[in-house]
Legacy VTK file of the C-alpha trace (Angstrom):
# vtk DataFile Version 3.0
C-alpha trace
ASCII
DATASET POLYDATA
POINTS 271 float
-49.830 -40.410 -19.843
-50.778 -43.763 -18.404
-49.511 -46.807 -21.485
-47.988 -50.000 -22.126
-46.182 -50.772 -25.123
-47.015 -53.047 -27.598
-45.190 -54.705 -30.863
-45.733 -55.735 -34.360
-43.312 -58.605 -35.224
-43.507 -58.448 -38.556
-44.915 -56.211 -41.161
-47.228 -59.070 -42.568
-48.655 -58.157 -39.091
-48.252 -54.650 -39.242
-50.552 -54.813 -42.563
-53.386 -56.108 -40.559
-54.378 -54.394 -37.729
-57.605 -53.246 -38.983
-58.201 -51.781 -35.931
-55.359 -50.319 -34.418
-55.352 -53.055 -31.756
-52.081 -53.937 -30.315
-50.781 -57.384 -31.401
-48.367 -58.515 -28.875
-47.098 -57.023 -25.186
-43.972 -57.538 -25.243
-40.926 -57.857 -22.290
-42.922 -58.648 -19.765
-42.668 -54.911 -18.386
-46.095 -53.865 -17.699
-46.254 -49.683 -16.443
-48.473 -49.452 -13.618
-51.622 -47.191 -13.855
-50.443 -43.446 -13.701
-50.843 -42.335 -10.203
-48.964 -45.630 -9.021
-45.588 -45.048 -11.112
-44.367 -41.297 -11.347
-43.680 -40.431 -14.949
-39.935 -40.651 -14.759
-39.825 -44.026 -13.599
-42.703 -45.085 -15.997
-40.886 -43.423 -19.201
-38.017 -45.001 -18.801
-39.876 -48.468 -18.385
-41.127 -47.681 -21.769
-37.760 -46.946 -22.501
-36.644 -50.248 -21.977
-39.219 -52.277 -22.993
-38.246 -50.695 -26.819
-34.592 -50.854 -26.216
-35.155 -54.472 -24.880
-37.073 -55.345 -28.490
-34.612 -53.360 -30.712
-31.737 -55.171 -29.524
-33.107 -58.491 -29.533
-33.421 -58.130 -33.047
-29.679 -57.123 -33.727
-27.672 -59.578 -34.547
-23.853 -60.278 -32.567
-22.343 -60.475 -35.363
-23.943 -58.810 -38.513
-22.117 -57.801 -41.766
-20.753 -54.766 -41.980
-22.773 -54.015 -44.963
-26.160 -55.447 -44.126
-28.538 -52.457 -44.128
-29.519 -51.286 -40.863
-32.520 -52.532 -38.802
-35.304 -50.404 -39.670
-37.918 -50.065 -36.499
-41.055 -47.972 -36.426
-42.247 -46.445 -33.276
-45.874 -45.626 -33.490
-48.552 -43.909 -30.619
-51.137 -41.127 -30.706
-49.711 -37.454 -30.271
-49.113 -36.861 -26.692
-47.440 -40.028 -25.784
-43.770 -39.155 -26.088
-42.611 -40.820 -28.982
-40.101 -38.521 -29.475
-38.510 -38.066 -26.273
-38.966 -42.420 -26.206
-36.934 -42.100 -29.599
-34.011 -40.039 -28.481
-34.081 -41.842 -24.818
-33.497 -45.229 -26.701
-30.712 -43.839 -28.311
-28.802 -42.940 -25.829
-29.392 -46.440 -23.974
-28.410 -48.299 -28.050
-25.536 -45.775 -27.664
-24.127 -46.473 -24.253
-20.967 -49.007 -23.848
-21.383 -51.752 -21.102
-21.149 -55.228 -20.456
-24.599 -56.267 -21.769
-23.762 -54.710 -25.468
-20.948 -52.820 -27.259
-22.161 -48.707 -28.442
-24.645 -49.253 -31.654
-25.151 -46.414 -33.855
-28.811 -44.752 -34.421
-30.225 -42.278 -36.764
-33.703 -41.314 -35.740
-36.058 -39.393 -37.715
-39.937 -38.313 -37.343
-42.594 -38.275 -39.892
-43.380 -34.180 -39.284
-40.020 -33.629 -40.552
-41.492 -35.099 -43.534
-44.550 -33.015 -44.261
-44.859 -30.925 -47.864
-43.369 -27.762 -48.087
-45.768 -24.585 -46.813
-46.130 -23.590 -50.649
-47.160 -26.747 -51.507
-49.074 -27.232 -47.933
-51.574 -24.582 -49.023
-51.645 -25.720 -52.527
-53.128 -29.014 -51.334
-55.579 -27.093 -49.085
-56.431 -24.790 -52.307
-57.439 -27.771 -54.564
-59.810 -29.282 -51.981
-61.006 -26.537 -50.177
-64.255 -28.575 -49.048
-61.675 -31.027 -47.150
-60.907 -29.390 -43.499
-58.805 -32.641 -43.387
-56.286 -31.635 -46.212
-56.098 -28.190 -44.437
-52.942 -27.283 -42.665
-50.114 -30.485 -41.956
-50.460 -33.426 -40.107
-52.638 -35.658 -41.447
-51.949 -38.540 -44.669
-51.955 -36.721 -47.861
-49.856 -34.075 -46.194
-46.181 -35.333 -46.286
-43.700 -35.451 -49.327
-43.813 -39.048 -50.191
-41.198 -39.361 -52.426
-39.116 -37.107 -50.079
-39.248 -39.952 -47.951
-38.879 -42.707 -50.180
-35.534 -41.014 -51.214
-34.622 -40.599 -47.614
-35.870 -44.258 -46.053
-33.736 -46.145 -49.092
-30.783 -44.128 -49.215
-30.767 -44.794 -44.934
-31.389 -48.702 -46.358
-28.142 -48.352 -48.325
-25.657 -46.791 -45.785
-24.116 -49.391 -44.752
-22.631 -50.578 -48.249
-19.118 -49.334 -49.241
-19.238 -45.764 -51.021
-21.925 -44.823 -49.539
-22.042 -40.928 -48.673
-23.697 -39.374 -45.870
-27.673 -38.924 -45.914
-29.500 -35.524 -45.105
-32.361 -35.967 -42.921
-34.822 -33.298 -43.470
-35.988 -30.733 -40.634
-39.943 -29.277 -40.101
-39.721 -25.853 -38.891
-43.871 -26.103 -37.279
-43.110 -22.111 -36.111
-42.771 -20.670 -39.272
-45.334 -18.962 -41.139
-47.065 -17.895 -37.663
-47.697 -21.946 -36.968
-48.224 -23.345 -40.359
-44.680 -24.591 -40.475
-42.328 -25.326 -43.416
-39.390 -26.976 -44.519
-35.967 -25.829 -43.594
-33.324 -25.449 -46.459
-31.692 -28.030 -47.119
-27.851 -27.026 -45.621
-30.370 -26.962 -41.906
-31.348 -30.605 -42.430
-29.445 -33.101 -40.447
-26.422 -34.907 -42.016
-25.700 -38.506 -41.075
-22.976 -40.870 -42.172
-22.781 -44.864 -41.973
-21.797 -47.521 -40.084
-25.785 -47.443 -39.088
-27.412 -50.414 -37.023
-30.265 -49.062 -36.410
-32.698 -46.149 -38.399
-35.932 -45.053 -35.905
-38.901 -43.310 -37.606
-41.563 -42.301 -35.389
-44.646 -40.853 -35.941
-48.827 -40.893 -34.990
-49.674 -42.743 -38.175
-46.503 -44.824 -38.876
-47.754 -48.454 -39.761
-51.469 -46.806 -40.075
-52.832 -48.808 -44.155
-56.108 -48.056 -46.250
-59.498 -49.414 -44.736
-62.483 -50.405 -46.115
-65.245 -48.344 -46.888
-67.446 -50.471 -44.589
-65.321 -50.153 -41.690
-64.937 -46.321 -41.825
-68.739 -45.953 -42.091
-68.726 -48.309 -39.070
-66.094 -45.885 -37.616
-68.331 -42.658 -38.720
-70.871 -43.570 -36.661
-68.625 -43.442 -33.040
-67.326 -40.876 -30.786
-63.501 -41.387 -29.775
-63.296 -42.098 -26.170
-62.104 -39.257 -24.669
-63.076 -36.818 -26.998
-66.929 -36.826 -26.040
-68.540 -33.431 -25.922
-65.109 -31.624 -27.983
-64.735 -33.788 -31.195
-67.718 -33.146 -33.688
-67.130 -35.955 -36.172
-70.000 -34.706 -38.253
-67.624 -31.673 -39.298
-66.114 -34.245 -42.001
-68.117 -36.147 -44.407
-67.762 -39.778 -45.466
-66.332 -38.733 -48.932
-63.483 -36.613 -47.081
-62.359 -39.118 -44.655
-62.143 -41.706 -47.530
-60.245 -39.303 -49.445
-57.337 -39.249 -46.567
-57.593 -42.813 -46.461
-57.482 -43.332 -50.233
-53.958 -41.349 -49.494
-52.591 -43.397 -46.979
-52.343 -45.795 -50.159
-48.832 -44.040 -50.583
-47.227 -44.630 -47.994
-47.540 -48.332 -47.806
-44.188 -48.213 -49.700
-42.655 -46.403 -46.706
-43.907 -49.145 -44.560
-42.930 -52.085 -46.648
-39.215 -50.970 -45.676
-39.071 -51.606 -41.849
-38.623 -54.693 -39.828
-40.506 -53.937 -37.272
-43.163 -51.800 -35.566
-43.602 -50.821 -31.691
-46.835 -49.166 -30.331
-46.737 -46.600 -27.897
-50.939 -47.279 -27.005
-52.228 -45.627 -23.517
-55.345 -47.405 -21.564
-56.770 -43.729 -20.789
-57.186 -42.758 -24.568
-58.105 -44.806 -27.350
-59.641 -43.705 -30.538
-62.558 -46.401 -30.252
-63.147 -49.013 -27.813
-61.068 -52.059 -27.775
LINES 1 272
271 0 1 2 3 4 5 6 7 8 9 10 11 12 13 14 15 16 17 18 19 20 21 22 23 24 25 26 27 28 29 30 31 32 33 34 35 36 37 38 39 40 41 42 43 44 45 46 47 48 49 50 51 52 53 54 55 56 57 58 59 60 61 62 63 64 65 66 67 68 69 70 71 72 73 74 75 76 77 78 79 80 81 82 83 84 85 86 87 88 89 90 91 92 93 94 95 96 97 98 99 100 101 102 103 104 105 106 107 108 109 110 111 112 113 114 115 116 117 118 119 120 121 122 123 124 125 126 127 128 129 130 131 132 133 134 135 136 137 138 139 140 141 142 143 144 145 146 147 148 149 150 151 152 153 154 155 156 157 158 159 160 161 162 163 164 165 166 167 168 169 170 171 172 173 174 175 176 177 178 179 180 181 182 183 184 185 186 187 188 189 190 191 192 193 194 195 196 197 198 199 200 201 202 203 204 205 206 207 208 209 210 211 212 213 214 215 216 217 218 219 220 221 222 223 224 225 226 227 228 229 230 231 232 233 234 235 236 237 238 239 240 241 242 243 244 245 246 247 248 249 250 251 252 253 254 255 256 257 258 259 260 261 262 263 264 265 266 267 268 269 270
């Protein structure tokens, strides 16, 4: 998919874009239209344009026990945030004369959803609420799972601190409805960190006003004309989710900084 990709500098910022539009191009590296840049070369301009921000924000010479620099990587599903995620680790990781190896942990906000049991208990106390049905959207992921996980990653540089366990989303169990893997599955990572990279559709995404989702209720999503029937979900529903999204503004509070994976060719509402 066609994109460019944008950053938040700050999460002052990051707090308020109202309407998910991008705040700042930055590098200079501007991926030509698809059909003018094959996807390999234009992924790994993307590529670079977050490595490029990331380590322009790590210090030469930074304490040993600072806490790592904590970057979000946002874009709709379908844009390759994860592949971008573990491509930008393996540049962070390489040794050459532009910077010595830095150490990554990288971890996605599915990984993060409720357990299945708890999955359908959600969907069994609002059963009205197709958007509290199945995973995926706010409301949906264990918050103080991930509270527990972001500030123990926060703390792992400092001495005595053990290794962290990185939970793991299993989306093919339960014939598609996914669960959580035991625990001694999840991914184990120790310190020095300089960097932690959580990526996800909705990372950065805050509570809006009731005015500007009933401004919102009234559009079609480019791109989604003729297949999206937005009158399947009442007002009172959608403001439920976003009433949720209330929780994880303590997630957000955490990170340093935000990057935007946004494509021209999709949008959710005009620009």
């Amino acid at each position: 998919m066609g994109g460019n990709v944008y950053v938040a500098a700050t999460r002052n910022q990051l707090r308020d874009r109202h309407r998910y539009t991008p705040l700042r191009y930055i590098g200079g590296h501007n991926p030509a239209p698809q059909g003018h840049m094959n996807r390999s070369k234009e992924f790994e301009t993307k590529a670079l344009v977050i490595f490029s921000h990331i380590h322009a924000h790590l210090p030469v010479h930074r304490p040993a026990s600072d806490p790592p620099l904590f970057v979000a990587l946002q874009g709709p599903q379908g844009s390759g945030k994860t592949s971008l995620a573990e491509r930008v680790k393996e540049m962070l990781a390489e040794n050459n004369e532009s910077h010595a190896p830095y150490h990554l942990a990288t971890l996605s906000i599915d990984d993060l959803y409720l357990p299945h049991t708890q999955l359908k208990a959600l969907a069994a106390a609002h059963p009205d609420n197709l958007l509290l049905r199945g995973r995926g959207l706010p409301g949906t992921h264990d918050i103080s799972l991930g509270l527990s996980v972001l500030n123990s990653l926060k703390e792992i540089n400092r001495p005595g601190s053990g290794e962290v366990r990185i939970p793991r989303f299993d989306k093919s169990l339960f014939n598609g409805e996914g669960d959580r893997v035991p625990e001694s599955e999840w991914t184990s990572v120790k310190g020095p960190l300089d960097v932690v990279l959580l990526e996800g559709w909705c990372v950065g995404f805050y509570p809006q006003s009731r005015q500007h989702i009933e401004e919102r209720m009234n559009q079609v999503p480019i791109g989604l004309d003729g297949t999206f029937d937005i009158s399947a979900y009442s007002l009172e529903h959608v403001l439920d989710v976003n009433e949720r999204l209330a929780e994880y503004i303590q997630w957000w509070e955490l990170f340093d900084t935000c990057l935007q994976v946004w494509n021209r060719r999709f949008s959710l509402f005009p620009l």
